[in-house]
MDAnalysis code that builds the backbone (N, CA, C; Angstrom):
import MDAnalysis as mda
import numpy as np

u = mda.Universe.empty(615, n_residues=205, atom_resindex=np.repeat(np.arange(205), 3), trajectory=True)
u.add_TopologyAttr("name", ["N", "CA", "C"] * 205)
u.add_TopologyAttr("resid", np.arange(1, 206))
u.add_TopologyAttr("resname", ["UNK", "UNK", "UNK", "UNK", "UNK", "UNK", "UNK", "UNK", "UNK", "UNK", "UNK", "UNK", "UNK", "UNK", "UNK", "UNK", "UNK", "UNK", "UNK", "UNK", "UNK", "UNK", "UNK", "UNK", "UNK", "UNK", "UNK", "UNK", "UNK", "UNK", "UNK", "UNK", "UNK", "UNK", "UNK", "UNK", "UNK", "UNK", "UNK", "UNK", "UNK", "UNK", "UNK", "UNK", "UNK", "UNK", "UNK", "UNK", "UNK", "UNK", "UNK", "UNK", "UNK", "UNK", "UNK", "UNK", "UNK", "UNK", "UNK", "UNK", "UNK", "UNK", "UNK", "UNK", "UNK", "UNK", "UNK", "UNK", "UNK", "UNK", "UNK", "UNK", "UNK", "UNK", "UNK", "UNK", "UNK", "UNK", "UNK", "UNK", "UNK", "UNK", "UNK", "UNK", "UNK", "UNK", "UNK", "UNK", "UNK", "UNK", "UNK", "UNK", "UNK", "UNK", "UNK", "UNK", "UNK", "UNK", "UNK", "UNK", "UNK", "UNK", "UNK", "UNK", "UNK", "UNK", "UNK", "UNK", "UNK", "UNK", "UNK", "UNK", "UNK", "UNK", "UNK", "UNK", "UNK", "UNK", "UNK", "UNK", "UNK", "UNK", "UNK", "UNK", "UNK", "UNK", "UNK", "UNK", "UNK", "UNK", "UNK", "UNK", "UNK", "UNK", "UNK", "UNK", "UNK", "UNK", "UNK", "UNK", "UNK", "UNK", "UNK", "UNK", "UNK", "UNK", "UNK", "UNK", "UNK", "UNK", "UNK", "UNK", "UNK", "UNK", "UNK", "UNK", "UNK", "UNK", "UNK", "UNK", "UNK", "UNK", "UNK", "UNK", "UNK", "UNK", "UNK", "UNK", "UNK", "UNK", "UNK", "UNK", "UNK", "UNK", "UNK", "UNK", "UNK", "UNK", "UNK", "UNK", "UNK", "UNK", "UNK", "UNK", "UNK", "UNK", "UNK", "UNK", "UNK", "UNK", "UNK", "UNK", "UNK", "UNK", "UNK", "UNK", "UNK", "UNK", "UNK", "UNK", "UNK", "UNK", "UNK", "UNK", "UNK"])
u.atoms.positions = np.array([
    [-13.581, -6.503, 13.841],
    [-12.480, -5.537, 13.854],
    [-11.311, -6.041, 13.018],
    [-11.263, -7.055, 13.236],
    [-9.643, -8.216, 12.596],
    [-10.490, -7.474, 10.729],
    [-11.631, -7.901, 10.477],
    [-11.688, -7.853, 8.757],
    [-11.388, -6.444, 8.344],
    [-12.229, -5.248, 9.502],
    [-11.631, -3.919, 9.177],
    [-10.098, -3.623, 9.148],
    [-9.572, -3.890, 10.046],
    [-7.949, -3.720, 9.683],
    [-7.577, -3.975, 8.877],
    [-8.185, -5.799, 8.465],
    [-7.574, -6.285, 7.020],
    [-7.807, -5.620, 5.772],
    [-8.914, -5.015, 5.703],
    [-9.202, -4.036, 4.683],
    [-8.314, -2.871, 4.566],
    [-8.626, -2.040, 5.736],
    [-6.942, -0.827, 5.479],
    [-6.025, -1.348, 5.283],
    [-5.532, -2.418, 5.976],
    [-4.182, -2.860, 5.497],
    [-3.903, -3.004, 4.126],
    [-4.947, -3.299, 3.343],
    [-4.588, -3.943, 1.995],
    [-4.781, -2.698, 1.117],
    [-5.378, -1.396, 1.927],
    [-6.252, -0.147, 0.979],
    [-5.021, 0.528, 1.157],
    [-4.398, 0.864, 2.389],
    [-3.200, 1.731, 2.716],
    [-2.074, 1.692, 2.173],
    [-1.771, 2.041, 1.105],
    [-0.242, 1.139, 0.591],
    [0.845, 2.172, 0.083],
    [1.600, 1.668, -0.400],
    [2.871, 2.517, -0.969],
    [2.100, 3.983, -1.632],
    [1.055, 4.234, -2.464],
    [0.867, 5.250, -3.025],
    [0.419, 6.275, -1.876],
    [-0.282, 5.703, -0.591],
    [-0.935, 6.918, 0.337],
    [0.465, 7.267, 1.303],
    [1.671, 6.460, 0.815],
    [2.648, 6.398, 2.212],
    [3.721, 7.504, 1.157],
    [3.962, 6.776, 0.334],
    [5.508, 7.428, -0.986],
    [4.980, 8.568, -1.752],
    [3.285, 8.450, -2.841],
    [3.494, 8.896, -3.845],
    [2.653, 9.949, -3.181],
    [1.544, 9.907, -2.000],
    [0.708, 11.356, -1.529],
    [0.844, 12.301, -1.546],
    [2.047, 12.544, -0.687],
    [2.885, 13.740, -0.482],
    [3.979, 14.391, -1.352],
    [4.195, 13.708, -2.429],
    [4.626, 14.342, -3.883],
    [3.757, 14.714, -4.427],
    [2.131, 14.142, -4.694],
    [1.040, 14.380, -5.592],
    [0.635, 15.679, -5.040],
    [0.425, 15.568, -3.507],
    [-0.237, 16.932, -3.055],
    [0.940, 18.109, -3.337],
    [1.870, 18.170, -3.274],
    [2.787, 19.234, -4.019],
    [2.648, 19.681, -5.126],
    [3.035, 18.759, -6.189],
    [2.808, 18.372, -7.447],
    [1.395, 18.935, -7.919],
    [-0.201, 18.717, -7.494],
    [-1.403, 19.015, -8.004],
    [-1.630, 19.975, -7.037],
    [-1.382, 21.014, -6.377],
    [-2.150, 21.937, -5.915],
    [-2.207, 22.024, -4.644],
    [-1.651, 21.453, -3.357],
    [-1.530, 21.951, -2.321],
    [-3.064, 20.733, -1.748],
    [-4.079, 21.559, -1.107],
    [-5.111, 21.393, -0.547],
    [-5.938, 20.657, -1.091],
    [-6.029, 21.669, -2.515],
    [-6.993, 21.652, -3.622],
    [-6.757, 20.016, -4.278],
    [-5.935, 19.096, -4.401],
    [-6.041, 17.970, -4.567],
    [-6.759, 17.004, -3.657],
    [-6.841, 17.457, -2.621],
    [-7.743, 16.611, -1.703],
    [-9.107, 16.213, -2.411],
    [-9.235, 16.940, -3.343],
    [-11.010, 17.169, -3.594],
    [-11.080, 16.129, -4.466],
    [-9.922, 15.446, -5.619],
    [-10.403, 14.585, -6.631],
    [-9.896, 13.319, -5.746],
    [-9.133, 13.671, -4.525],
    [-8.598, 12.293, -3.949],
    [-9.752, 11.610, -3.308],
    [-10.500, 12.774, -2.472],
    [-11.767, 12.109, -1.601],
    [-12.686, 11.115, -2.691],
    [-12.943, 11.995, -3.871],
    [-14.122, 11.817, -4.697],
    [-13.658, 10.205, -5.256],
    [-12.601, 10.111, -5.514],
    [-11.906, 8.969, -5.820],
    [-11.924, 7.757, -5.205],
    [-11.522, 8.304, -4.052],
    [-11.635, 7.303, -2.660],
    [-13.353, 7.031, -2.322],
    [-14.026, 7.792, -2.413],
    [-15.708, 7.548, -2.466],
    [-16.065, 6.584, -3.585],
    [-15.821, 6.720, -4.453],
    [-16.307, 6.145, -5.817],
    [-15.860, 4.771, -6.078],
    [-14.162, 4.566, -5.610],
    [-13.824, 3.132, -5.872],
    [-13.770, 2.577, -4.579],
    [-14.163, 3.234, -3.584],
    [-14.593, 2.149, -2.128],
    [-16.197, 1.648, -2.122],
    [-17.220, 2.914, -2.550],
    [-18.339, 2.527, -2.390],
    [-18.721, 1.196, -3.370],
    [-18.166, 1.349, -4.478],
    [-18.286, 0.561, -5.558],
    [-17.571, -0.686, -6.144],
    [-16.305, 0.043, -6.242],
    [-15.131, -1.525, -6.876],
    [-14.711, -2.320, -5.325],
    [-14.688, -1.776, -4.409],
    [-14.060, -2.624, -3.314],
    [-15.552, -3.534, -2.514],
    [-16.536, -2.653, -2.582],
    [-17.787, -3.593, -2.304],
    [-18.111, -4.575, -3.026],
    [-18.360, -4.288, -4.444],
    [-18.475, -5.186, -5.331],
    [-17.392, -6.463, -5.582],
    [-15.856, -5.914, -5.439],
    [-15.318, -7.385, -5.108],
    [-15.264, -8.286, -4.268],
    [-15.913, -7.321, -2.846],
    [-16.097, -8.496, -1.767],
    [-17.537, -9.377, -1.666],
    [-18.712, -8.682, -2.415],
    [-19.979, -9.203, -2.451],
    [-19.527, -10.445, -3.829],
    [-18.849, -10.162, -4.957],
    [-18.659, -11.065, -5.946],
    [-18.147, -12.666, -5.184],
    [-17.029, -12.093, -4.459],
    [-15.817, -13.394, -3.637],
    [-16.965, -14.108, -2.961],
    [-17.988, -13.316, -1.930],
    [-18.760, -14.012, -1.077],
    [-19.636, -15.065, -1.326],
    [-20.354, -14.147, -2.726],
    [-21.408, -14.712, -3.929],
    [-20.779, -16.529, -4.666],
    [-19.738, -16.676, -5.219],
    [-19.071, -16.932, -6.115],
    [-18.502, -18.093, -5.545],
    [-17.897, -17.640, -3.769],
    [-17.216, -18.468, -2.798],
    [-16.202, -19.578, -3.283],
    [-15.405, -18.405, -4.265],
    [-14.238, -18.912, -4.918],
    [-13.169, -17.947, -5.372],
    [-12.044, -17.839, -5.759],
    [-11.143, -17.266, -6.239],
    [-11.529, -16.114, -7.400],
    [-10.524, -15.237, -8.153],
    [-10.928, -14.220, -8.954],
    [-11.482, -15.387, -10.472],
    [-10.639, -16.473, -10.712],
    [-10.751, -17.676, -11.942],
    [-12.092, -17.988, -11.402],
    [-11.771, -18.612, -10.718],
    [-13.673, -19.538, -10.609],
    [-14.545, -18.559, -10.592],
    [-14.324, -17.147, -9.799],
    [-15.815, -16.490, -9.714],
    [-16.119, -16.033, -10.969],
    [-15.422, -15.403, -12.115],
    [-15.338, -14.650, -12.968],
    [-16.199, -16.226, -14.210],
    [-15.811, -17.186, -14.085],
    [-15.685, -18.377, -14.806],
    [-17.404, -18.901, -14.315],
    [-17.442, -18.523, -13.293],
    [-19.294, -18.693, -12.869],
    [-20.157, -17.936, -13.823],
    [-19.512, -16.895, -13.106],
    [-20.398, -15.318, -13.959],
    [-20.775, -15.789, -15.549],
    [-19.684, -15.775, -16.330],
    [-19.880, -15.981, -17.689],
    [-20.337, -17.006, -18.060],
    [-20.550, -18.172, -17.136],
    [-20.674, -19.928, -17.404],
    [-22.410, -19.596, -17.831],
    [-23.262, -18.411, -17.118],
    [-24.443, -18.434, -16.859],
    [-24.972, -18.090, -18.145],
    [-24.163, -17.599, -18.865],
    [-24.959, -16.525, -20.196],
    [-23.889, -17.292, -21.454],
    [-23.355, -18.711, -20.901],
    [-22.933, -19.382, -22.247],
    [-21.682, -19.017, -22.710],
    [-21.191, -18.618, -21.945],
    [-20.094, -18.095, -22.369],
    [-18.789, -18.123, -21.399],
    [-17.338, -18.369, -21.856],
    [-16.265, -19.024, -20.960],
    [-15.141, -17.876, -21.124],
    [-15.542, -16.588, -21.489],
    [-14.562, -15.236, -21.484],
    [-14.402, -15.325, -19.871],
    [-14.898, -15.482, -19.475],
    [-14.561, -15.551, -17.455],
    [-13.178, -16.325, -17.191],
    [-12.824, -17.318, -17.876],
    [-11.546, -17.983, -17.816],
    [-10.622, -17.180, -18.437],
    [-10.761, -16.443, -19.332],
    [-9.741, -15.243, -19.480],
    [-9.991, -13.989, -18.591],
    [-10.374, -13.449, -18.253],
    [-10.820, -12.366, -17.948],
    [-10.644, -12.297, -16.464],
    [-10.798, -13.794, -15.601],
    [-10.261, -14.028, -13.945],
    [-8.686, -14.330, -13.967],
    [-7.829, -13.732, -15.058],
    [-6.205, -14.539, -14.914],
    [-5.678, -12.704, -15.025],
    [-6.587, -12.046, -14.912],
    [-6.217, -10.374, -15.257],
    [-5.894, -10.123, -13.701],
    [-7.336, -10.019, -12.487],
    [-6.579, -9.556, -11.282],
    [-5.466, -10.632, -10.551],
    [-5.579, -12.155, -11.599],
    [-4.395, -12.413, -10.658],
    [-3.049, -12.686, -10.805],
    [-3.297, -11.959, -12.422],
    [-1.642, -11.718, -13.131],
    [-1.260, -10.235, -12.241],
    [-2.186, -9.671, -12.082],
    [-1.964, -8.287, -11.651],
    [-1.879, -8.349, -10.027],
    [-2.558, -8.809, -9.347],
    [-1.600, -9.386, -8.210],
    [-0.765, -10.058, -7.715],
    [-0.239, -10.720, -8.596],
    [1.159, -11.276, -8.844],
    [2.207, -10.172, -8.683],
    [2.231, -9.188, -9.771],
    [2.871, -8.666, -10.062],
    [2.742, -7.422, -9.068],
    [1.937, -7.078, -8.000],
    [1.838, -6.427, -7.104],
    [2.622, -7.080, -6.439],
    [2.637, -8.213, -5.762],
    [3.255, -8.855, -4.381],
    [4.876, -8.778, -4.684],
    [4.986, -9.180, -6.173],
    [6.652, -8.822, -6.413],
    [7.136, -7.623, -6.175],
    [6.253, -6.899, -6.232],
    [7.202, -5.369, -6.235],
    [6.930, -4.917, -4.766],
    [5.917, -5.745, -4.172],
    [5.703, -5.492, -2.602],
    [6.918, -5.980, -1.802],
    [7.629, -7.444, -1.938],
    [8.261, -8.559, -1.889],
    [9.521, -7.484, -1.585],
    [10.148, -6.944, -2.564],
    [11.353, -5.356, -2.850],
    [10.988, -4.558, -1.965],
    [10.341, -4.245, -1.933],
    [9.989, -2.790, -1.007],
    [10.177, -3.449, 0.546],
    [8.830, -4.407, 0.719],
    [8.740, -5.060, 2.277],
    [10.565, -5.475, 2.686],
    [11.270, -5.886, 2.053],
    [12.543, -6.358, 2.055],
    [13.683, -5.283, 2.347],
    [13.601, -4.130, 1.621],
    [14.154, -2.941, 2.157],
    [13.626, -2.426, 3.487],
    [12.740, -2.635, 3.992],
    [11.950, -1.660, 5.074],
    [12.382, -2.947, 6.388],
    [12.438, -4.017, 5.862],
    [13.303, -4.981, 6.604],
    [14.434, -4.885, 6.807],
    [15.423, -4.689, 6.094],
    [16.777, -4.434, 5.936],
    [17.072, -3.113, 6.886],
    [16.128, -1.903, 6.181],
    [16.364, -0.123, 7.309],
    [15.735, -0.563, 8.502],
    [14.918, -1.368, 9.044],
    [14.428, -1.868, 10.248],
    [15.652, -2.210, 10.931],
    [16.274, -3.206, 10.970],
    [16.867, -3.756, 11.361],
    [18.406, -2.572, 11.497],
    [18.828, -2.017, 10.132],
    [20.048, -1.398, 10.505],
    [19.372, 0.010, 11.631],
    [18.149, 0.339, 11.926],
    [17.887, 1.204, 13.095],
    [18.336, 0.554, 13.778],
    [18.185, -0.566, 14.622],
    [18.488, -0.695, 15.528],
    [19.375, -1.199, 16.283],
    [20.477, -1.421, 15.181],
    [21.419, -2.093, 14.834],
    [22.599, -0.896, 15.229],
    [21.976, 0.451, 14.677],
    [23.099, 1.619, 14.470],
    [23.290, 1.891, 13.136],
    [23.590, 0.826, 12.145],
    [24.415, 0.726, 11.234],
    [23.453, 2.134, 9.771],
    [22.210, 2.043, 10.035],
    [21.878, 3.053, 8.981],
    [21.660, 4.426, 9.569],
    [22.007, 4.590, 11.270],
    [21.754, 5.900, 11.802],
    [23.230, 6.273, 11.594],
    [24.350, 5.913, 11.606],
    [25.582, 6.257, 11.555],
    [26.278, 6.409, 10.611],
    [25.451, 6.011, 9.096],
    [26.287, 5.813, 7.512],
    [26.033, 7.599, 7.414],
    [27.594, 8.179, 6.616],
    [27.361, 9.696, 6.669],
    [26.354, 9.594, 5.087],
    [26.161, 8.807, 4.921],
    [25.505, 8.766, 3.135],
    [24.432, 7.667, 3.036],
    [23.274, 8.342, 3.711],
    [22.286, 7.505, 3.410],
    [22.193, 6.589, 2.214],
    [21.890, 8.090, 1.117],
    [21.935, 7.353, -0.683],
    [22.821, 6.180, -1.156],
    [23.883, 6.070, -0.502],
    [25.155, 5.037, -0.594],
    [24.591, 4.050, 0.031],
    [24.112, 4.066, 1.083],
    [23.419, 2.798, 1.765],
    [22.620, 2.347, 1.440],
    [21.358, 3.167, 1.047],
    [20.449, 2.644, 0.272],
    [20.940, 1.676, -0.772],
    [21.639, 2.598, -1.710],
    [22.250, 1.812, -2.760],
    [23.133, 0.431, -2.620],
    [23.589, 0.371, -1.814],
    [24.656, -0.885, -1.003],
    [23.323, -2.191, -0.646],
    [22.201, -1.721, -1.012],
    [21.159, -2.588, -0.598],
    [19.859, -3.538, -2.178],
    [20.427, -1.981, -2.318],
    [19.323, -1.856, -3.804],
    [20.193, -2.471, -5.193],
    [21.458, -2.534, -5.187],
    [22.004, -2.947, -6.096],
    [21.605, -4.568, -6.817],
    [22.673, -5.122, -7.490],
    [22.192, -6.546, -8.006],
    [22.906, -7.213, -6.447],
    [21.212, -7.738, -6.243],
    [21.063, -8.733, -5.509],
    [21.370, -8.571, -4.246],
    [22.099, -7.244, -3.853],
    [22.276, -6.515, -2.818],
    [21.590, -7.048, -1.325],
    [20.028, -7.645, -1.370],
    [19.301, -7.777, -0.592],
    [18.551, -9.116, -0.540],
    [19.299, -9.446, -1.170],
    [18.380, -10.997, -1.868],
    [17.759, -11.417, -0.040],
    [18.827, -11.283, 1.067],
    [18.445, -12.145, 1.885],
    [17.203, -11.710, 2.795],
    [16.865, -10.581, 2.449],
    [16.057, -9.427, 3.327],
    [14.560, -9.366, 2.330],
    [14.783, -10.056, 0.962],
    [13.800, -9.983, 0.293],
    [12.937, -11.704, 0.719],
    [13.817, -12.227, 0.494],
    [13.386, -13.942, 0.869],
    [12.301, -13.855, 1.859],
    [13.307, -13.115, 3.029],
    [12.714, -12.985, 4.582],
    [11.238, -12.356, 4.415],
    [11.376, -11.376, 3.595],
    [9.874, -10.671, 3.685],
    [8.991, -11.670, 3.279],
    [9.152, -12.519, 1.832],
    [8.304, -13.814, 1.628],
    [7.975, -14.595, 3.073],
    [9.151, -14.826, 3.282],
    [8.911, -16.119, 3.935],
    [7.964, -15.946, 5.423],
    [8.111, -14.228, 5.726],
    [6.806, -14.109, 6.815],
    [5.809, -13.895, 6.477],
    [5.635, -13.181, 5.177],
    [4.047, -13.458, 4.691],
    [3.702, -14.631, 4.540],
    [4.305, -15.647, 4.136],
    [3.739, -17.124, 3.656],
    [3.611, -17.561, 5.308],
    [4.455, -17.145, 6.670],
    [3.641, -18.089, 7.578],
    [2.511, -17.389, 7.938],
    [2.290, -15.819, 7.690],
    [1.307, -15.737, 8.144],
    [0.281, -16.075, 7.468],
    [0.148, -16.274, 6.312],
    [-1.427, -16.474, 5.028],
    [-1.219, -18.115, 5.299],
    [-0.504, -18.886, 5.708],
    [-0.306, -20.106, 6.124],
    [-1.334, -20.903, 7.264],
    [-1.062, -20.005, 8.373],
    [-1.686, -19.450, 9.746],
    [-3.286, -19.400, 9.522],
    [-3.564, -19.151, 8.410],
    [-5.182, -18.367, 7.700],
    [-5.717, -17.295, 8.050],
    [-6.898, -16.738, 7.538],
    [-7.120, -15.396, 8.056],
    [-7.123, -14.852, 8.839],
    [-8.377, -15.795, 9.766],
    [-8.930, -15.305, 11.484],
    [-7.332, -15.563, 12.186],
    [-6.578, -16.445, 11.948],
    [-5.800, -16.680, 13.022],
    [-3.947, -16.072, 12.462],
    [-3.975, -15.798, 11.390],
    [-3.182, -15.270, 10.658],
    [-3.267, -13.749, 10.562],
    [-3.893, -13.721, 9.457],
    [-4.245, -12.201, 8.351],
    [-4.485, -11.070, 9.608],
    [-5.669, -11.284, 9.946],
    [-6.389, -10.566, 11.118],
    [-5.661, -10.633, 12.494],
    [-5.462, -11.814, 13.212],
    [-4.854, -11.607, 14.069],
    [-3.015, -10.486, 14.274],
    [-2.572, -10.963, 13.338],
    [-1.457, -10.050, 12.658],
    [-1.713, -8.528, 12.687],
    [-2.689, -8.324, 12.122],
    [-3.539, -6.663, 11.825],
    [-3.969, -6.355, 12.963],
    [-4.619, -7.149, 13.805],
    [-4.652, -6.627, 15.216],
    [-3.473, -5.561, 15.540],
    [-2.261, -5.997, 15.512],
    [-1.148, -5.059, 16.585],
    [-0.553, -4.825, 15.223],
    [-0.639, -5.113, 13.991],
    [0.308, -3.999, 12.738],
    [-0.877, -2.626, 12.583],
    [-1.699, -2.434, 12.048],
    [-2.585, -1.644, 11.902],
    [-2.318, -0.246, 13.033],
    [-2.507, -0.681, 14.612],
    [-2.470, 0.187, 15.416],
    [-1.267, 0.938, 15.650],
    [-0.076, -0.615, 15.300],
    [1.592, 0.634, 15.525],
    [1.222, 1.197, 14.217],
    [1.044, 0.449, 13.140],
    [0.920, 1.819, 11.806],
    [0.910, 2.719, 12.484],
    [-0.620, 3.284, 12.970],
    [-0.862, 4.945, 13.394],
    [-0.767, 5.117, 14.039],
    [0.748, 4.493, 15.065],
    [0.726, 4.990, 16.139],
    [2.487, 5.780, 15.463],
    [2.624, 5.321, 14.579],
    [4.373, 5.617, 13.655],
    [3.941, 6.732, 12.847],
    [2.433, 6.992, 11.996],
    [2.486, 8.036, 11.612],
    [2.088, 9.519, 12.618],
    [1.716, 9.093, 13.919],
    [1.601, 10.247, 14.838],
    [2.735, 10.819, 15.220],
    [3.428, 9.729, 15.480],
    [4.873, 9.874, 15.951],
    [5.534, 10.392, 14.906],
    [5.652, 10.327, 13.461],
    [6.287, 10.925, 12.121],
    [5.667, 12.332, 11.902],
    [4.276, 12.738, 12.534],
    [3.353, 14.096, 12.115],
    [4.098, 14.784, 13.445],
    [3.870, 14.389, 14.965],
    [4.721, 15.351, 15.732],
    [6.140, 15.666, 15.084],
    [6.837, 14.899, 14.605],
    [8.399, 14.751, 14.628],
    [8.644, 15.978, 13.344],
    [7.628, 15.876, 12.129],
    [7.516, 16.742, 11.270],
    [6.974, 18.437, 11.995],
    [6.509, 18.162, 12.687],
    [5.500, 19.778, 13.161],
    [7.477, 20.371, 13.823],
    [7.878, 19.540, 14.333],
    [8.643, 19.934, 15.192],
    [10.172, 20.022, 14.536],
    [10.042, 20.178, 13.168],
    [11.276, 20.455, 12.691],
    [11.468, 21.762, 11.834],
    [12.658, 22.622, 11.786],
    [13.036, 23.773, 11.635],
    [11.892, 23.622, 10.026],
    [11.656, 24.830, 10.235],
    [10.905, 25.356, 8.710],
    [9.636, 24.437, 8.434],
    [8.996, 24.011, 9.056],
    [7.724, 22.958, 9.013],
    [6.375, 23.870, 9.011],
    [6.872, 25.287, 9.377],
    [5.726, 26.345, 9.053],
    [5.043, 26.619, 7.359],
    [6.687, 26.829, 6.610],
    [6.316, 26.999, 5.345],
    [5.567, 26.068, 4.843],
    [6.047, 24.342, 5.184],
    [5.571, 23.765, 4.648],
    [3.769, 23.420, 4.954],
    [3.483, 23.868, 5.778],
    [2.108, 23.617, 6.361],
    [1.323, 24.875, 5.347],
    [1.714, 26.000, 5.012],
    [1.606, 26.665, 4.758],
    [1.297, 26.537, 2.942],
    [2.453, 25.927, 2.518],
    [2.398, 25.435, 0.968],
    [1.100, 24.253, 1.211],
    [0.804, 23.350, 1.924],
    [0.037, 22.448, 1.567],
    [-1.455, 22.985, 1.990],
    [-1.826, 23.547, 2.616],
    [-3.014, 24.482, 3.037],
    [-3.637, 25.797, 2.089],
    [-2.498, 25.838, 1.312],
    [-3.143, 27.041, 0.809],
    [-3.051, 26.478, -0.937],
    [-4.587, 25.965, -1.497],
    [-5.358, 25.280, -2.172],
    [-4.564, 26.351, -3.739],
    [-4.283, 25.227, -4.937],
    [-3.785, 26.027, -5.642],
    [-5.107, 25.135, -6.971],
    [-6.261, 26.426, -6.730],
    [-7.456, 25.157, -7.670],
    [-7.443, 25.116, -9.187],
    [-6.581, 26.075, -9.654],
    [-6.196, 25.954, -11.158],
    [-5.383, 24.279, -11.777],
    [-4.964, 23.981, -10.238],
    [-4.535, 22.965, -11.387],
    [-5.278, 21.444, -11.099],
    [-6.604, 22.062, -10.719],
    [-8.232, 21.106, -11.252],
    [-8.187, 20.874, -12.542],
    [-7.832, 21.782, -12.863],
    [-7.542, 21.901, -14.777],
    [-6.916, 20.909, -15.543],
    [-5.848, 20.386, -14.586],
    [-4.955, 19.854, -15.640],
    [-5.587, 18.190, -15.603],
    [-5.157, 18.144, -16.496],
    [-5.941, 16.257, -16.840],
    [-5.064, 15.671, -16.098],
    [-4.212, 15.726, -15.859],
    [-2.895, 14.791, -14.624],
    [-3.730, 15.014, -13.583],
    [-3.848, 16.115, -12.756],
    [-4.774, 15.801, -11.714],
    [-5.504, 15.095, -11.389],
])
């Protein structure tokens, strides 16, 4: 159960939380569901299996496994070619690092008062987001990921995902009632249900 969580956890991210619910506006209502599923079929059955059978195979990092692979057929393009997912997850965790750090910062002023009571959200935000605004809320987000990947998987990663995973969906039930139950939430059920399939068409889709 701990590796399944760890898997959503790492699949679920800013684009299914921020960019979904602009895209499904944006491409068609309903009718976007159809290239999202097909999408979600294609790079789970395939790219996410295949990187965990490679890691298992390889029983080394994205450098060494990639650096195996090519070692076999004479060839050392694997030492370039394993510095791609982990320049590129680098550069994921930084922009995770910002985000996790703000959601730390609005965490805390909930319960604090201080961001339920600002008459100007956008100002607050901004009072956060500026230069360096947050430096101390960004650190913090490091510094609990590093004890937990510290900790190691089984007793870290997974154990962690145990009780994050479940409040996850227990915050988006609580965010789907809270939405059903606000003035004009008809139309909007209404705009996203009713499938607009012309814009299958468009290559952005």
């Amino acid at each position: 159960m701990g590796v399944y969580l760890a898997c959503i956890g790492s699949a679920v991210g800013m684009g299914n939380i921020w960019l979904f619910p602009f895209r499904v506006g944006q491409f068609g209502g309903f009718a976007f569901l159809i290239p999202y599923f097909i999408f979600i079929a294609l790079i789970g059955y395939t790219g996410v299996v295949e990187e965990m059978v490679f890691g298992r195979s390889m029983r080394t990092g994205p450098l060494g496994a990639f650096t195996k692979a090519t070692q076999t057929r004479g060839s050392n393009a694997g030492k370039v070619i394993g510095w791609i997912p982990i320049i590129g997850s680098l550069g994921i965790a930084i922009g995770y690092s910002i985000v996790v750090g703000w959601i730390i910062r609005f965490t805390v002023g909930s319960f604090t008062g201080s961001m339920l009571s600002t008459a100007d959200s956008g100002a607050y935000f901004s009072s956060i987001a500026g230069s360096f605004g947050s430096m101390t809320w960004h650190i913090s987000a490091i510094v609990i990921t590093a004890v937990i990947m510290i900790a190691g998987v089984s007793s870290g990663i997974e154990k962690v995902n145990r009780f994050l995973m479940p409040a996850f969906f227990l915050l988006f039930v609580i965010l789907a009632v809270r939405s059903f139950m606000l003035p004009g939430s008809s139309a909007g059920y209404e705009f996203m249900f009713r499938p607009d399939f012309s814009k299958l068409l468009d290559i952005k889709t």
